[in-house]
N, C-alpha and C positions, 0 to 999 in steps of 0.2 A: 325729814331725811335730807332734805336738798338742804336746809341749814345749815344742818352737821358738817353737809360736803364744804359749804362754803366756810363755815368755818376751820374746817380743815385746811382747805386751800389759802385762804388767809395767813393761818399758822406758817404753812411750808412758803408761804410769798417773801414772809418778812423776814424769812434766815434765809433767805436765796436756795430754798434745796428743791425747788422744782425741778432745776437741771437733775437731780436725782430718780424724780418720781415717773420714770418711763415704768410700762407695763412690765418687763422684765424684772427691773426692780424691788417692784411692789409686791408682783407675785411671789420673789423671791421670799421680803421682809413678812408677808402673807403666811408662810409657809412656816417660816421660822416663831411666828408667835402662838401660830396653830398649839404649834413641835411646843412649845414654853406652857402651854394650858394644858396638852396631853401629860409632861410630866409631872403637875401636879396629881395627878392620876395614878400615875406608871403602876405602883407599889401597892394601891391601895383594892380592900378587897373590894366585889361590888355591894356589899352591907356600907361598909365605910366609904363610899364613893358618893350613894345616896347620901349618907348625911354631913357631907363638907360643906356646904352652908352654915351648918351649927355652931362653929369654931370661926370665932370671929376674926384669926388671924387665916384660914386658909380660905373663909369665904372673900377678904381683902384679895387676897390671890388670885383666887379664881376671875373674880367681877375685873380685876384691873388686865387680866389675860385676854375675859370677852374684850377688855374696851379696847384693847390693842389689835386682836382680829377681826373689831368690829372697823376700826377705824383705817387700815390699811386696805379693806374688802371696800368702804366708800372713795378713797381715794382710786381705785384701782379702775373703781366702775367711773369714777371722774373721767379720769385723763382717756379712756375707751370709748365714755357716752354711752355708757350700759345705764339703764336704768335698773337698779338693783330689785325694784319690789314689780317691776312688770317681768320683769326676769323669774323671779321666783313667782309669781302668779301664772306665767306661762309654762311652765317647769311641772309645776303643778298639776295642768291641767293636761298637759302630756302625760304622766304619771298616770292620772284617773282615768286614760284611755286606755294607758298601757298594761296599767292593774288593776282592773273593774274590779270592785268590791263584791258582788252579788257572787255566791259559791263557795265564801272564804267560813 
């Protein structure tokens, strides 16, 4: 993960677009590729939504969507100092207090 970040941050170093990547920003761009992976969705039923992997032009879609909302969600926890997997580890285990499994 911390790779990724760097290599991310490397990316935005070498075209000067750091002055871009404030938290505002990112969240914005965050948001917006989210919005781009849901519309490959929009229309489809949930039979055909399961199987968008099988069709090798919308599973290109889909994976290049994750790497777009994967990759502005690392940059976002960059420039914060969020560690993104103690974050979601912590997350978590708020979650399992919040909704004990035992009754379900």
């Amino acid at each position: 993960m911390a790779a990724l970040q760097q290599r991310l941050a490397a990316f935005a170093a070498a075209r000067n677009w750091e002055q871009y990547h404030t938290p505002k920003n990112l969240a914005a761009a965050l948001s917006v590729e989210a919005s781009e992976l849901v519309e490959i969705f929009q229309w489809l039923t949930p039979e055909q939504s399961a199987r968008v992997m099988e069709e090798p032009d919308s599973a290109h879609r889909v994976a290049d969507e994750v790497a777009d909302v994967l990759a502005y969600l690392l940059q976002f926890c960059e420039v914060l100092g969020i560690d993104p997997l103690a974050a979601l580890s912590a997350k978590i285990e708020r979650n399992e207090r919040r909704f004990p499994a035992e009754g379900v």
